[in-house]
N, C-alpha and C positions, 0 to 999 in steps of 0.2 A: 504493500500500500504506500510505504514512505518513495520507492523508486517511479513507482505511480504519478503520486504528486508531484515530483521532481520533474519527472519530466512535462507534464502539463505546467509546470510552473516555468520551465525555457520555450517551451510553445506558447505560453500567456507573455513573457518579456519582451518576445521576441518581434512578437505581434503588438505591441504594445505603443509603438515607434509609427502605429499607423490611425492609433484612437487615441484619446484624451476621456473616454467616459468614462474610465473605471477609477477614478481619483477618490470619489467620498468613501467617508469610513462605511458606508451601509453597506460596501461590498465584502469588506473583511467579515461582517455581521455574518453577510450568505456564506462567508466562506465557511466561517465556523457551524455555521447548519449543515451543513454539506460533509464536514470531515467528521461531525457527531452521528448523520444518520449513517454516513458511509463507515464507518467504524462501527458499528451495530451490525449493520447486514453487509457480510461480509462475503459477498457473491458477483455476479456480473453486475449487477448495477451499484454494489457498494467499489467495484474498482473503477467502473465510468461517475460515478459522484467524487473519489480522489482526485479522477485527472481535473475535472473540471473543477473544484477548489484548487488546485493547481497553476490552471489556466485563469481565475481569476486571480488569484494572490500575481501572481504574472504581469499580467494587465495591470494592477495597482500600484504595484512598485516601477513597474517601468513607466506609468503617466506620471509616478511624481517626481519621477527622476527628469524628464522633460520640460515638468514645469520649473525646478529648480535651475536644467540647461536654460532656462527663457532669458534673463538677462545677457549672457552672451551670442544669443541667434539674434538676440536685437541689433546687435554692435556688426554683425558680419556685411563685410562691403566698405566696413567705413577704418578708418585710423582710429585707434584707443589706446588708454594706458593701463595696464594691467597689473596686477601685482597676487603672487600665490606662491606657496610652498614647494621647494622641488620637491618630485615622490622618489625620485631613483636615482641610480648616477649617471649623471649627464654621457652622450654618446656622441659620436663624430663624423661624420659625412665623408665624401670622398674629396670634398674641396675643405676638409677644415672646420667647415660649420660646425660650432657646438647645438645643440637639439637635446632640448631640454621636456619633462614632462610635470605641469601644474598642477597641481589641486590646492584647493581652501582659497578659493580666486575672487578678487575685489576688483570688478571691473568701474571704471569713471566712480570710486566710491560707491558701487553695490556688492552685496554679495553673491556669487555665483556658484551653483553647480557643476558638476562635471570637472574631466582633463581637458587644461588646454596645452595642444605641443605647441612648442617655440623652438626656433633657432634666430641662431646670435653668429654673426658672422667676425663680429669682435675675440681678441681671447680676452678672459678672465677668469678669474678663482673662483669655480663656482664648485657645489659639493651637495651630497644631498642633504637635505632638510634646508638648504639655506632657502631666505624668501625674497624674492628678484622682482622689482619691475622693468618692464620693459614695455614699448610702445612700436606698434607699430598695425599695419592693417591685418584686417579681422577676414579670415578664410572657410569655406564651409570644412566640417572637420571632415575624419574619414576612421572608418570601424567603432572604437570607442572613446573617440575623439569628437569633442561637442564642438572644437574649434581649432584651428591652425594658424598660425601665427609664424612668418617667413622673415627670414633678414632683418628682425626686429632692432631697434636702439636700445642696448641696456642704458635706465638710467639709475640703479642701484642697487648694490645686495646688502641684506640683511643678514647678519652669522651672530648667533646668539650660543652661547655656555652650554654646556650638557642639555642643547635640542634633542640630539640625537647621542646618547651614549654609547650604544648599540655600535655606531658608524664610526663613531670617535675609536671604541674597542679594536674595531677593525682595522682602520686605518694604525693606530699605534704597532698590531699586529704583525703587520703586513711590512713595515718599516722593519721590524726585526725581520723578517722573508729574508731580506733584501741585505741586511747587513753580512749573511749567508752564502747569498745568492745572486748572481747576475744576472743582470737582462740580456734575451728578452726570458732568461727562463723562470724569474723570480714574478715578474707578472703572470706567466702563466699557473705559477705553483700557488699565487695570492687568487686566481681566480679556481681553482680546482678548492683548496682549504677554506677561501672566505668569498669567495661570487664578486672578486675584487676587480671591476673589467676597463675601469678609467685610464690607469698604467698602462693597459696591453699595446703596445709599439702596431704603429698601424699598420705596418706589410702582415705580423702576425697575425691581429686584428684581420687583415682583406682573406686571408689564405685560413683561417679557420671559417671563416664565414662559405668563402665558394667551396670547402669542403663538407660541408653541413657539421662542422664541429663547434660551433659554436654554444651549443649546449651542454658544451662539459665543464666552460669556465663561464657559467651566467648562473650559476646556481641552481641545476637544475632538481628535477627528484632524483635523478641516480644518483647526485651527489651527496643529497638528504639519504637516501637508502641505505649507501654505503656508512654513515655515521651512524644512521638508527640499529644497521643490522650489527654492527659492530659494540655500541652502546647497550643493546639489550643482552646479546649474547653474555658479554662481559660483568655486566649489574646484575644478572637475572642469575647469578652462581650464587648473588649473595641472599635474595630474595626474589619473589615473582614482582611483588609490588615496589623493590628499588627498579627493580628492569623495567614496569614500566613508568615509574616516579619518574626517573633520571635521565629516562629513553626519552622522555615526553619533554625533559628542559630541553632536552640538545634541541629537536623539532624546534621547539620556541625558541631557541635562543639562536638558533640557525636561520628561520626565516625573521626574525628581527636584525641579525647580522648586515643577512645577503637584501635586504627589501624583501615586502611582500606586493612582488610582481606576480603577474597571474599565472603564471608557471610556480613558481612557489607558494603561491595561493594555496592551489590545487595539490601541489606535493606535500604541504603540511596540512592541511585537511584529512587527506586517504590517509596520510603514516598515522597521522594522530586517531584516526577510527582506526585504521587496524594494531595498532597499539592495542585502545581497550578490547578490539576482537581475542586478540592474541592472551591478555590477562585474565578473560573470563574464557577461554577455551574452545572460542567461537569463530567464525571464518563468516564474512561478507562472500557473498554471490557478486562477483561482480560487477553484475549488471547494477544492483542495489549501489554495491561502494560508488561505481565511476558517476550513477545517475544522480544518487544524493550529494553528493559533493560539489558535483555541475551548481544544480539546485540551489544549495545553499552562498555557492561565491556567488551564482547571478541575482541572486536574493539580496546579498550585503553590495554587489555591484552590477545592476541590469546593465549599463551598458557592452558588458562582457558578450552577453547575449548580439549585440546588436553589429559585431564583425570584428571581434579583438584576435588577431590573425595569432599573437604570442598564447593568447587560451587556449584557442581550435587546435594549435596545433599539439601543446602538451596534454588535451585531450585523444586526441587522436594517436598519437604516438605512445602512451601509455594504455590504448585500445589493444595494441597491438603488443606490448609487453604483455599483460596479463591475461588476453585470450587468444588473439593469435599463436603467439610463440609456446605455449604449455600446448596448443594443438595439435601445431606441428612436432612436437616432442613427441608428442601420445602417436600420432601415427607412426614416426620412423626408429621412436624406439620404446615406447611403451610405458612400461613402469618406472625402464634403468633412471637414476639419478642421473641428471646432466653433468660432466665437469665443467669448470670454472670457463675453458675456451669454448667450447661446444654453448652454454647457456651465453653467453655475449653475442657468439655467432646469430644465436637465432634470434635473442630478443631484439637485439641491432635490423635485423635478415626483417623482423616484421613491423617494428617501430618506420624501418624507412619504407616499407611496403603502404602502410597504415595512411600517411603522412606526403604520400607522391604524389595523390591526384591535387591536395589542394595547396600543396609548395609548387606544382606544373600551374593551377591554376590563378593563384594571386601574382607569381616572380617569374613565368614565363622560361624559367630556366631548373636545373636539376642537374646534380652531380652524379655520375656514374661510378666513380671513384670514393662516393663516401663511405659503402658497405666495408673497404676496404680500409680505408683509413679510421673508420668503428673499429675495427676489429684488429688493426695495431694498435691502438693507442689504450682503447677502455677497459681491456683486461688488468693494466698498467697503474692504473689511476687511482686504486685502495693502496696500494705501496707509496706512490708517488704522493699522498695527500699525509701518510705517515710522517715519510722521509721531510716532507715541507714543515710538517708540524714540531718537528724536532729541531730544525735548521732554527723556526723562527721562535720556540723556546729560547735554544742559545743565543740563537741573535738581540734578543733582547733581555737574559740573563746576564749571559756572560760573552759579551760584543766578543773578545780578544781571541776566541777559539772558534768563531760563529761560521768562516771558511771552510775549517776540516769537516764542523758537522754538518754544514751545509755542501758538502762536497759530491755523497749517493745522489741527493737529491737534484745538485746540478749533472750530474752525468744520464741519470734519470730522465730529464724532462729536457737534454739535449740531444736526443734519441728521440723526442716526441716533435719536436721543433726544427729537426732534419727532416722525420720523416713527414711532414706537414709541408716544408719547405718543398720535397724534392717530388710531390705528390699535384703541389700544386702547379708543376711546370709542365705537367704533363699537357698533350692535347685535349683528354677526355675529362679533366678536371671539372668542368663546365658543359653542358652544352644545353640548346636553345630547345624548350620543348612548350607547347601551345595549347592547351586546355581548355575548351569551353566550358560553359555551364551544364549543359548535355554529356559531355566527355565528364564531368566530375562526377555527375547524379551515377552514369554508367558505372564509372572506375569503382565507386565506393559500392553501387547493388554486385560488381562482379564478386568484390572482397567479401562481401554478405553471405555470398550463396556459396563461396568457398569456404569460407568459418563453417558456414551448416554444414556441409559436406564433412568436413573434419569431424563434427562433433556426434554426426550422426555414425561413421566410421570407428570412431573412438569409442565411443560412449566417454567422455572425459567427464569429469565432474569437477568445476571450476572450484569450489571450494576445497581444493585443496592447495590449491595457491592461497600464498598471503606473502605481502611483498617485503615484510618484518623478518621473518622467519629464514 
């Protein structure tokens, strides 16, 4: 029933962006009629009454999320001065532009809803949490962007004392990385350890991107995975409930670290339910974990619903970790336990399967070479996040030795920045591939009917995955 509602409640946000009626509270009123009688009679028509309290909670939150974007859809067309919170760490164009993401936004002295991006073709110190204005003209936004904002004039930042502690943490951290470590490998080892992606030297930066790697130093859930599965195992010798007390900080203290971007949204959400799964001896279906989850960030942020390309795709890419790739195990080898290369192969083999029609259909282009470059590097990357973690220990213990112990780790992660390097000069590194809207609806119904095939083959029973464990 709860995956039910979830999903009626992304078909109600989604749709929501096209009415404005569902705003007064009288609707939440029906809603809770609807999930009382439907939670009573618990049959065909008690799971068509969830989706449809679903579908209105939907429609509610996304009309008021609309009415609060209203003061900035007012300003688009025209020149305005803006002032708002960064939410992440600023990123960089291929000319230099820094491009930034706003929220908590005071337009001409209102306040506003919604992200607004900016770039700033000036340089400056800019970091996250600081709060920026800048001025310039107003663009219609795009995905889950209310508004755009190009080549803007900063006219000042605002950095205030423990805004951010979390980032401050980081950055101190990260600076030990480094006393360890050289570039470009100490950015890399700061984004694999803390989702630290500002430092990354921008040839590394271009060449993890056209290799689709870019998801291993932006913090993403494998990165989370690898802390929780490591975390739990370790605390859980001492107790079940330090395993998951202590399991559950790192989650929180990792996604307050790295930001909570909607890739880590979404990764600390699932870890932290299957956490409690895991403590009371329980296993999520799936379908339930991926859909409640959805559910609840488009709940705390409808516009996620409305085309956030960085969501869709760690949705979809973690479709393909935990029901694809256990599939294809179950057909070609059954019960046997995966090893460590064999389980990367595949989960990589269906994350990028999962993830192709609509990276083909927003970027027009697709790397042929990333399954490959998956599968040198992220076997690598539990060792390599160690080895970093101990370099910037000392680094920032005991500066004077911080070389020798940062030494594995730079040989380590010089092996992953050749192999990046020498991948990316390839001819097939890149190439140009064209998707329509028809070609996507197709790609994802073929992946459909291949999962069922799988599962009807197998007989798999997906609760035996859990992504803690």
């Amino acid at each position: 029933m709860l995956a039910l509602a979830s999903i009626g409640l992304l078909v109600g946000t989604f749709l929501s962006q096209y009415t404005l009626l569902f705003v007064g509270v009288e609707w939440l009123v029906v809603t809770v009629c609807l999930v009382f009688v439907g939670f009573i009679n618990r049959t065909i028509i008690g799971a068509v009454l969830f989706i449809t309290a679903g579908v209105f909670v939907g429609l509610h939150q996304g009309a008021e999320e609309l009415l609060k974007q209203a003061p900035l859809q007012a300003y688009v067309g025209e020149i305005a001065i803006i002032t708002g919170r960064v939410a992440e760490d600023p990123s960089y164009d291929v000319d230099g532009d820094m491009r930034l993401r706003l929220v908590n936004v005071i337009v001409e002295n209102k306040e506003a809803g919604g992200e607004v991006w900016v770039s700033i073709s000036e340089k400056a110190d800019i970091i996250r949490s600081d709060v920026v204005t800048v001025e310039g003209r107003m663009s219609e936004g795009f995905g889950n962007i209310a508004v755009a904002m190009y080549r803007t004039r900063l006219l000042g930042v605002q950095r205030q004392d423990y805004a951010d502690v979390a980032r401050d943490t980081r950055d101190w951290f990260a600076e030990g990385i480094r006393e360890g470590i050289k570039e470009p490998e100490a950015s890399l080892g700061a984004g694999f350890l803390l989702g630290q992606k500002t430092a990354m030297p921008e040839k590394l930066d271009n060449e993890l991107r056209l290799l689709g790697l870019t998801h291993i130093v932006v913090a993403s859930g494998y990165n989370l995975s690898i802390l929780v599965r490591f975390g739990r195992r370790f605390f859980a010798k001492l107790s079940r409930f330090a395993g998951l007390a202590l399991s559950g900080f790192m989650v929180f203290g990792f996604a307050n670290i790295t930001g909570f971007s909607p890739s880590m949204s979404r990764a600390a959400l699932i870890t932290g339910l299957s956490l409690l799964a895991w403590y009371y001896g329980r296993k999520f279906h799936p379908v339930v974990l991926l859909s409640v989850s959805a559910g609840v960030t488009v709940f705390i942020n409808p516009a996620y619903a409305w085309g956030d390309i960085g969501w869709l795709l760690s949705f979809t890419s973690f479709i393909g970790v935990i029901m694809l790739s256990p599939l294809i195990h179950a057909y070609f080898w059954g019960d046997k336990k995966p090893g460590n290369i064999r389980q990367v192969f595949i989960e990589t083999l269906s994350a990028q399967l999962l993830t192709l029609p609509l990276i083909a259909f927003v970027f027009g282009q697709y790397s042929p070479l990333a399954l490959i470059a998956n599968i040198l590097i992220l076997p690598l990357i539990p060792l390599a996040m160690l080895l970093t973690f101990i370099a910037g220990i000392v680094g920032v213990f005991v500066p004077v030795i911080a070389s020798y112990a940062g030494w594995p780790a730079q040989a380590l992660m010089s092996y992953m920045t050749t192999v990046v390097d020498w991948l990316a000069q390839r001819p097939l590194a890149s190439v140009e591939i064209i998707f329509t809207m028809t070609t996507l609806i197709l790609g994802y119904l073929a992946i459909f009917i291949f999962m069922v095939f799988l599962k009807r083959r197998t007989k798999y029973d997906f609760r035996q995955y859990n992504i803690v464990e």
